[in-house]
PAZAPA-4460 file (N, C-alpha, C; in steps of 0.05 Angstrom, whole numbers, plus 32768, in hexadecimal, padded with zeros to 4 digits):
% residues 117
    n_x    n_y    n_z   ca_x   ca_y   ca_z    c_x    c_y    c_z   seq   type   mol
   8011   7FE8   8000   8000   8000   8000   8011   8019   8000     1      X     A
   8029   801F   8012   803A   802C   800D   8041   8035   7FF9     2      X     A
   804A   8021   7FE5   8061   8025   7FC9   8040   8033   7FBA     3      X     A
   8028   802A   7FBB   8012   8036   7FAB   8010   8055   7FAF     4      X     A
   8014   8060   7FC9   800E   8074   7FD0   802E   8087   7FC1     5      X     A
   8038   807E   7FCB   8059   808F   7FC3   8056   8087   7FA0     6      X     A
   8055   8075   7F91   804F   8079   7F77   803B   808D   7F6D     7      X     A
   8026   808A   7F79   800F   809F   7F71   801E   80BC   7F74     8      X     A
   8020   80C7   7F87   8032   80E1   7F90   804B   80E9   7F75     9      X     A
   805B   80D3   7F76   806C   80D5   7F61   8070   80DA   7F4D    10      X     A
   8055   80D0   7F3D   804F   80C9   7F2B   8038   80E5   7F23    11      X     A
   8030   80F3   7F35   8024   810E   7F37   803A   8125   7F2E    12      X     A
   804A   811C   7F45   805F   812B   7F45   806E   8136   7F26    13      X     A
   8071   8120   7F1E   8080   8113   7F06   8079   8126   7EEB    14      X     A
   8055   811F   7EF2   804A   8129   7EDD   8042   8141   7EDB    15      X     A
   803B   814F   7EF3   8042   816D   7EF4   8058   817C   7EE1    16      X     A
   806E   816F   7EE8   808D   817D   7EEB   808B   8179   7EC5    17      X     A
   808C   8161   7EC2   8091   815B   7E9C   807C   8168   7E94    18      X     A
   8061   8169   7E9A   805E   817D   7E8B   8059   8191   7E83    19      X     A
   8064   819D   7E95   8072   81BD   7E8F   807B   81BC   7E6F    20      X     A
   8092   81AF   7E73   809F   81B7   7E55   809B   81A1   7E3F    21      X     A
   8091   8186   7E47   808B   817A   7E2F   806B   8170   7E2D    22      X     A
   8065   8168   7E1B   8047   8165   7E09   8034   814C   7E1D    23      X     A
   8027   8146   7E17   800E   813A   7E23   8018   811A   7E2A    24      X     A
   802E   8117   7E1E   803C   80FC   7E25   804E   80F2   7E35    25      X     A
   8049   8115   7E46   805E   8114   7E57   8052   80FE   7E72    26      X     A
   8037   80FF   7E7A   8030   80F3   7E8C   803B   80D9   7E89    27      X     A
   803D   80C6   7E72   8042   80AC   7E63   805F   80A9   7E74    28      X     A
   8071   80BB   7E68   808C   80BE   7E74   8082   80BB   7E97    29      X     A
   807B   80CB   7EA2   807B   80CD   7EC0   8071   80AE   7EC5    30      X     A
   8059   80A6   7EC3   8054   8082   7EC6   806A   8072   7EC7    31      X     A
   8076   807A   7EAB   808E   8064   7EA7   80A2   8067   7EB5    32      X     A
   80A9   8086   7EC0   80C5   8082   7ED6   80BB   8078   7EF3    33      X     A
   80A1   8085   7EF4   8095   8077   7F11   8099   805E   7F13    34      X     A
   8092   804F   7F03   808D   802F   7F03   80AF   8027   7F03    35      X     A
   80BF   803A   7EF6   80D7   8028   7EFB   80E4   802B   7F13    36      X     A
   80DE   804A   7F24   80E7   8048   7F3C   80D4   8039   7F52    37      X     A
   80C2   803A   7F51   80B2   802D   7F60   80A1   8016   7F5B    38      X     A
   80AC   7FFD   7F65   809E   7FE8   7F64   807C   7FDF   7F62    39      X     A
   8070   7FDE   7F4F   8059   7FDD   7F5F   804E   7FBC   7F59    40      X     A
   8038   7FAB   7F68   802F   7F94   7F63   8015   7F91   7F58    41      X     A
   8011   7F78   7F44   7FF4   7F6F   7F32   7FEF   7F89   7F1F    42      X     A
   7FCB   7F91   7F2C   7FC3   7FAC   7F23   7FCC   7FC1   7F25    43      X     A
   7FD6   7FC2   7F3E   7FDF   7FE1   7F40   7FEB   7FE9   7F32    44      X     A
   8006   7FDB   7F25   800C   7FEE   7F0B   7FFE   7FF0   7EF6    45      X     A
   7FEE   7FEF   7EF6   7FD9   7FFB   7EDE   7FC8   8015   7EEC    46      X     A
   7FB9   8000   7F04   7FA8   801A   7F0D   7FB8   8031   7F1D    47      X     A
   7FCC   802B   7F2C   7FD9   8046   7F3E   7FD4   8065   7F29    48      X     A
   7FE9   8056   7F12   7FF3   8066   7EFF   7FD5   807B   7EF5    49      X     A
   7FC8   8068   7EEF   7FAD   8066   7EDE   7F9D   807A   7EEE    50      X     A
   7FA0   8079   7F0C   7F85   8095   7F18   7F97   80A8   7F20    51      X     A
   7FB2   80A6   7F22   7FC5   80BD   7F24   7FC5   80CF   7F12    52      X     A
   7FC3   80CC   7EF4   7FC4   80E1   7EDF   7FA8   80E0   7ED2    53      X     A
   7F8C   80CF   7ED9   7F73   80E0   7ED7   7F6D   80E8   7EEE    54      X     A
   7F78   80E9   7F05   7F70   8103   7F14   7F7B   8124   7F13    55      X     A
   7F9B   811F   7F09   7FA5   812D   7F05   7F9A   813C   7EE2    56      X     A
   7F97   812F   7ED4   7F91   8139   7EB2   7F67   8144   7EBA    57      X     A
   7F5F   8135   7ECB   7F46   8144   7ED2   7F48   815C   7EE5    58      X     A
   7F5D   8162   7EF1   7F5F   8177   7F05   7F65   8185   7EED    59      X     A
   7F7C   8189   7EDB   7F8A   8196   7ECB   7F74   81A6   7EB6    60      X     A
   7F64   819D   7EA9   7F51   81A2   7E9D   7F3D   81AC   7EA1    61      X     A
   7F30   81A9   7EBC   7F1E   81AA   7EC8   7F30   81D1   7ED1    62      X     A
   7F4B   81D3   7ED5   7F4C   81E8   7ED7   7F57   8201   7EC3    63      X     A
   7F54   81F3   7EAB   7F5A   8208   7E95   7F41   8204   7E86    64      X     A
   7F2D   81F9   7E85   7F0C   81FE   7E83   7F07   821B   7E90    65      X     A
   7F06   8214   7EB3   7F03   822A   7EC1   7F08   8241   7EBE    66      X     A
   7F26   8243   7EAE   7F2B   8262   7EAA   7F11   8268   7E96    67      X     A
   7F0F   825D   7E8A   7EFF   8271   7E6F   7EE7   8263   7E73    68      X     A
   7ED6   825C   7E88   7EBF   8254   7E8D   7EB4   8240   7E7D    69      X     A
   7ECF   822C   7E74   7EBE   8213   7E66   7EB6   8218   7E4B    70      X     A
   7EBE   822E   7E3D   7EB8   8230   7E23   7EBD   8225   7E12    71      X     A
   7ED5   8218   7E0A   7EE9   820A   7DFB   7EDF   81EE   7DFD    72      X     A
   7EE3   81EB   7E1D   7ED5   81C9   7E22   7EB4   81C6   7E14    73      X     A
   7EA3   81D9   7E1A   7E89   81CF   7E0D   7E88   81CB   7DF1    74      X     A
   7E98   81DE   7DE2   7E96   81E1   7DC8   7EA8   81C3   7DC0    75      X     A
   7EB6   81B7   7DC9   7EBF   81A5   7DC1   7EAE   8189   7DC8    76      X     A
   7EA8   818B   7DE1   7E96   8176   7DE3   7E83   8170   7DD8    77      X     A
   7E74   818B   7DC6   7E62   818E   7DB1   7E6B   817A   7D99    78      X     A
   7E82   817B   7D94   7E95   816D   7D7B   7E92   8151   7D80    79      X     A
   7E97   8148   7DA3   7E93   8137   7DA5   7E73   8125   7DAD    80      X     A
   7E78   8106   7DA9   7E56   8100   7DB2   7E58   8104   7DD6    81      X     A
   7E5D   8117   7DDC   7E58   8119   7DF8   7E47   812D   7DFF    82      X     A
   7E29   8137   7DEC   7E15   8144   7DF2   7E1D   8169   7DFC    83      X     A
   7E39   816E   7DFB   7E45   818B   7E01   7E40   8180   7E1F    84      X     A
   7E4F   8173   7E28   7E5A   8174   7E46   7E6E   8171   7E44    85      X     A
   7E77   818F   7E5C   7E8C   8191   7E59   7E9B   817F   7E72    86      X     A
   7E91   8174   7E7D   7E8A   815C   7E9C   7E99   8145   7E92    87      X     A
   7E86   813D   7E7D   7E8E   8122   7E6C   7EAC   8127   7E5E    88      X     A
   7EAF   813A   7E56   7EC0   8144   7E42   7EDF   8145   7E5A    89      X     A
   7ED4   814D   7E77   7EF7   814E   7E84   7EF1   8131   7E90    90      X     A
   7EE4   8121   7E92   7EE3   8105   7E98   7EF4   80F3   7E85    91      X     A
   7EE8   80FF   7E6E   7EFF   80EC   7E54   7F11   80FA   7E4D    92      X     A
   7F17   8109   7E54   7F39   810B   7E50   7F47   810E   7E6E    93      X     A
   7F40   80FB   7E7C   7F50   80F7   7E96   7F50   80DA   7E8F    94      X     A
   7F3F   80C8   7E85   7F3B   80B1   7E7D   7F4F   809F   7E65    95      X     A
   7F50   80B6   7E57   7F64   80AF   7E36   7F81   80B1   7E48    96      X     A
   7F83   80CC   7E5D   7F9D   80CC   7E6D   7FA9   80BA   7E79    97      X     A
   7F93   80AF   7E8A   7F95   809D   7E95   7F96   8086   7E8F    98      X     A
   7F8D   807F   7E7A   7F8D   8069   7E72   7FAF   8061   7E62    99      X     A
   7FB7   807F   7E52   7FD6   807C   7E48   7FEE   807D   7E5B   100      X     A
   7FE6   8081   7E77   7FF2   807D   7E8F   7FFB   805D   7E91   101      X     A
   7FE9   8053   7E9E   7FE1   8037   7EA0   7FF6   802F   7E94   102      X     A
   7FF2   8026   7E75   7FFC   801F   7E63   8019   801D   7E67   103      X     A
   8025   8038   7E63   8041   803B   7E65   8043   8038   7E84   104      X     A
   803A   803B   7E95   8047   802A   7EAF   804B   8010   7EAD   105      X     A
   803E   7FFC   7EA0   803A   7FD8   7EA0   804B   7FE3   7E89   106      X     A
   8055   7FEE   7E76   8077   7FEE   7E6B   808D   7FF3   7E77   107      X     A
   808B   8005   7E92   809D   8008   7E99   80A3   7FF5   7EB1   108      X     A
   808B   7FDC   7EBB   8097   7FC9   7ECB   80A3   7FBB   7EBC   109      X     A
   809C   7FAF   7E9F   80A8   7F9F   7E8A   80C6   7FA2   7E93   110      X     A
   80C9   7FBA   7E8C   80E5   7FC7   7E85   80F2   7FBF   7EA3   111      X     A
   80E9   7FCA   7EB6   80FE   7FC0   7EC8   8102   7F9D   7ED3   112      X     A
   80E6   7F96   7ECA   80E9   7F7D   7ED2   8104   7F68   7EB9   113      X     A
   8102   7F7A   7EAC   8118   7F72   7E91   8139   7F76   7E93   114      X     A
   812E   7F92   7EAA   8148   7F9D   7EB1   8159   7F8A   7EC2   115      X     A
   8148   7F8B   7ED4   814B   7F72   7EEC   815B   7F5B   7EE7   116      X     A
   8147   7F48   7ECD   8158   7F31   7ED4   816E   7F3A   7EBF   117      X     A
***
C-alpha cells in the first residue's frame, strides 16, 4: 500500500514538472519513470498510474475551461457525441490520459523486469 501511495504522488509529481515543457506525452513518460523507480504489484501498475493522471488531466482541464467559462470545452463537445457537455467532455480526456498512463507504466515494469534479469 505504501509503494501505491508514493507512486501515485510521484507520478503527479512527475507529470506536473514534464509538462511544463513537453507535449501531452509527457504524462506517458512520468508512468514510465514511476514504474521504473517504484515497484508496483498485479493491477496496480496499471491502475496506480491510471487514476494518478485522470485525476490530474481532469483537474488540469477542468482548470483552463474555468478561465474562459467553458467556452472552448462546450463548443467542442458539440463536435463531439457528448450532447455539448462540457462534464463529459473533461471526463474523457482524463480517461484517454489515463488510460495512455496505464499503458506505458505496464511498459515500464516490462522494462525493468527485463532490466533485472
Amino acid at each position: 500500500m505504501k509503494n501505491n501511495s508514493i507512486n501515485f504522488i510521484v507520478t503527479i509529481v512527475l507529470a506536473v514538472i514534464l509538462s511544463q515543457f513537453l507535449p501531452w506525452w509527457s504524462v506517458m513518460l512520468a508512468s514510465l519513470i514511476s514504474a521504473l523507480l517504484i515497484r508496483l504489484k498485479k493491477s496496480a501498475v496499471f491502475f496506480v498510474p491510471f487514476i494518478a493522471i485522470t485525476f490530474f488531466w481532469m483537474a488540469y482541464a477542468f482548470y483552463l475551461g474555468n478561465t474562459n467559462d467553458f467556452i472552448l470545452a462546450n463548443k467542442i463537445a458539440v463536435l463531439l457525441p457528448l450532447g455539448g457537455s462540457s462534464f463529459l467532455l473533461i471526463l474523457v480526456t482524463g480517461i484517454i490520459g489515463g488510460i495512455a498512463a496505464g499503458i506505458s507504466a505496464v511498459f515500464g515494469k516490462q522494462v525493468a523486469s527485463i532490466l533485472k534479469s
